[in-house]
SEBA-614353 format. One record per residue (C-alpha): residue number from 1; residue in three letters; x, y, z. Coordinates in steps of 0.25 Angstrom, whole numbers, plus 2048, in hexadecimal, padded with zeros to 3 digits. Each point is the difference from the previous one (the first is absolute). Layout:
N
(NUM ALA (X Y Z))
...
***
This chain:
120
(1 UNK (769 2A8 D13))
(2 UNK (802 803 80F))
(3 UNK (80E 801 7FD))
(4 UNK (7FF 80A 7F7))
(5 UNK (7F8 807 80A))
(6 UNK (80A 7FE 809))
(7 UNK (80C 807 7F8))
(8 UNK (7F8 80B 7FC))
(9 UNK (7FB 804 80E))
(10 UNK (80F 7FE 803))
(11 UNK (806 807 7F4))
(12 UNK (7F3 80C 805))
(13 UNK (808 800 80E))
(14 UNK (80E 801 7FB))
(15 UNK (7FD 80B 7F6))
(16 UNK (7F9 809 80E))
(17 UNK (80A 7FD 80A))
(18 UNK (80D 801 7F6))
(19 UNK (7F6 80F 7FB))
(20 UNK (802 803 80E))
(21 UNK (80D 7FE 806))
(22 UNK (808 804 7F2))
(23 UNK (7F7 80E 802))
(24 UNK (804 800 80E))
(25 UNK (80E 7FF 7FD))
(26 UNK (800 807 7F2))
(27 UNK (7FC 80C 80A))
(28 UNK (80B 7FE 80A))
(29 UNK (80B 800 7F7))
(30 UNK (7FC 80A 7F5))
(31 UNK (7F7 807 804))
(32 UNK (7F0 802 7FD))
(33 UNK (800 809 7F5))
(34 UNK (808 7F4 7F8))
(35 UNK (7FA 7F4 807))
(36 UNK (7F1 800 7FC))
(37 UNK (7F5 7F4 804))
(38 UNK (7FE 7FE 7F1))
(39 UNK (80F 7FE 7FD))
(40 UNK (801 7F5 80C))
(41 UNK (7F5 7FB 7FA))
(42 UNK (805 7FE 7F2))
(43 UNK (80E 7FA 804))
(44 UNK (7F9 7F6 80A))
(45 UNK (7F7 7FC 7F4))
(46 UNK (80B 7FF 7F6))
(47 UNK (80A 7F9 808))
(48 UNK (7F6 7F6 807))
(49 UNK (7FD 7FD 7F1))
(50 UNK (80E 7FF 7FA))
(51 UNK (805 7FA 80E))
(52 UNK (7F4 7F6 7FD))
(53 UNK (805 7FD 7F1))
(54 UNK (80F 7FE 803))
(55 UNK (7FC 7F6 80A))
(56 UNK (7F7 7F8 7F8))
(57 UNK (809 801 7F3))
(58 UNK (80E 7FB 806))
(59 UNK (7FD 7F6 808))
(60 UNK (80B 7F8 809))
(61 UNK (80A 805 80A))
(62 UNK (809 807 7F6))
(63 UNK (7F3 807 7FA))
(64 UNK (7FA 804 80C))
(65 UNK (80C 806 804))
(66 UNK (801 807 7F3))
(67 UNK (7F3 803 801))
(68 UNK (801 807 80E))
(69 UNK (80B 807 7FD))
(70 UNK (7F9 806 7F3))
(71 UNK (7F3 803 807))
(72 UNK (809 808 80B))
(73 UNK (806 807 7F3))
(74 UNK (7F3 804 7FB))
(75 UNK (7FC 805 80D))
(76 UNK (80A 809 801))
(77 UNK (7FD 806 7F1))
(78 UNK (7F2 801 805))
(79 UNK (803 807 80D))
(80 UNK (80A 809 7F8))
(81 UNK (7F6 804 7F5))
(82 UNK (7F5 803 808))
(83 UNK (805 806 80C))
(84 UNK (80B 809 7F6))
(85 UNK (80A 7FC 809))
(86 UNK (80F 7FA 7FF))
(87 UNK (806 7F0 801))
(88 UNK (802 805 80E))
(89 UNK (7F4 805 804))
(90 UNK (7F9 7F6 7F8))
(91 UNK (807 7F7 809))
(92 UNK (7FE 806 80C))
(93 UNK (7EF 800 7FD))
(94 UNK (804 7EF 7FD))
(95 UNK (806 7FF 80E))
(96 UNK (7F6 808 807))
(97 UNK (7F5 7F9 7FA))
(98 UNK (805 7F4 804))
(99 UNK (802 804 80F))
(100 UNK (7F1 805 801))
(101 UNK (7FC 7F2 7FA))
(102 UNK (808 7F9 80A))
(103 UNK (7FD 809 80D))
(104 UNK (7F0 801 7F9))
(105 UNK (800 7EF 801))
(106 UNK (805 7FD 80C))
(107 UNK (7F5 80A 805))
(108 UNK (7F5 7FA 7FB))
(109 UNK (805 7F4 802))
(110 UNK (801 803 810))
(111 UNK (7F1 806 7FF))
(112 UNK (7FB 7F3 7FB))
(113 UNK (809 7F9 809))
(114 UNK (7FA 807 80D))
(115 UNK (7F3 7FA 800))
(116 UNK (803 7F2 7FD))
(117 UNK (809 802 80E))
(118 UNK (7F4 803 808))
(119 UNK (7F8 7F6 7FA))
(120 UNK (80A 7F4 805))
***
């Protein structure tokens, strides 16, 4: 049981901060009027989901990479559909995203750093 917890608050924390940086980037790249917070929502939701499926259904190393490389495919349809945008900029959102999560991690992860440094 507290595993199941477990993977639904982690699923929970996904879904918000994958929301938020595909909004964030969404708005960068093709602009406000096409890059809504509802839409980010959907295509966090539905690739987290599909992501999660393809992972679980083709297992191995041949299936995971499979399964990664269609997961990436779907995100790209997602972010194309919902933003109303092209392969490039549908790409462009992808890689955008991925920098904010990056640069988004390894600030948290020096906030939560900071006070372990004093504390030693």
């Amino acid at each position: 049981m507290p595993s199941l917890i477990l993977e639904i608050a982690r699923f929970i924390v996904n879904l918000v901060v994958l929301t938020i940086v595909l909004y964030v980037a969404g708005r960068i790249v093709v602009g406000k009027k096409r890059a809504l917070f509802s839409d980010a929502f959907v295509i966090a939701l539905l690739g987290i989901v599909i992501n999660t499926l393809f992972m679980a259904f083709l297992p191995g190393l041949f299936g995971a990479g499979l399964g990664l490389i269609i997961s990436l495919i779907v995100y790209l349809l997602l972010i194309r559909h919902y933003y109303e945008t092209g392969w490039l900029g549908a790409l462009a959102v992808a890689i955008l995203t991925v920098v904010i999560f990056i640069v988004l991690a390894f600030v948290l992860a020096v906030l939560l750093l900071i006070p372990f440094l004093f504390l030693t």
